[in-house]
C-alpha positions, 0 to 999 in steps of 0.5 A, a space after each residue: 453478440 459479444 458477453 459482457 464482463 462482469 463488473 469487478 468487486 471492489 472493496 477498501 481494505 485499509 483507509 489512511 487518514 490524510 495520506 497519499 499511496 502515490 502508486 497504489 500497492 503490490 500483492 506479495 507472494 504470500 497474497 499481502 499488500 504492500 504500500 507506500 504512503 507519502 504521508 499521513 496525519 501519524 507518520 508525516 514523512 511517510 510509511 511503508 505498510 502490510 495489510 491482508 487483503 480482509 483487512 484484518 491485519 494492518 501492519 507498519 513495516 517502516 516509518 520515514 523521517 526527515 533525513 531518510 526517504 521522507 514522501 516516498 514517491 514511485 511504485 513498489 518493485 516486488 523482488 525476490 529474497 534470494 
């Protein structure tokens, strides 16, 4: 007989108005959230954000304009700061 798993929780952290995070998010070394969404009711061009996995903190990290990187598409690479 094989165990079952158990059923992973799930809860939302962050809830953008009208956007798309096209390839969902990355955890950062400090445990944080890091994303990309293709655009939103505020940032039109789109935004890169934090968030804290509680979701008591929400940060933006960039704002896209027109001329530099609007409608972020693809997923987030994590890197080192070496």
């Amino acid at each position: 007989m094989l165990a079952q798993a158990p059923e992973p929780e799930l809860s939302t952290v962050l809830a953008l108005s009208g956007s798309r995070i096209p390839d969902g998010v990355v955890r950062g070394p400090g445990g944080a959230l890091y994303g990309a969404s293709a655009a939103s009711t505020t940032a039109t061009g789109g935004l890169f954000f934090r968030v804290t996995t509680s979701g008591s903190s929400v940060r933006t990290l960039y704002q896209f304009g027109d001329t530099d990187g609007a409608g972020p598409a693809g997923a987030l690479l994590l890197g080192s700061d070496d």
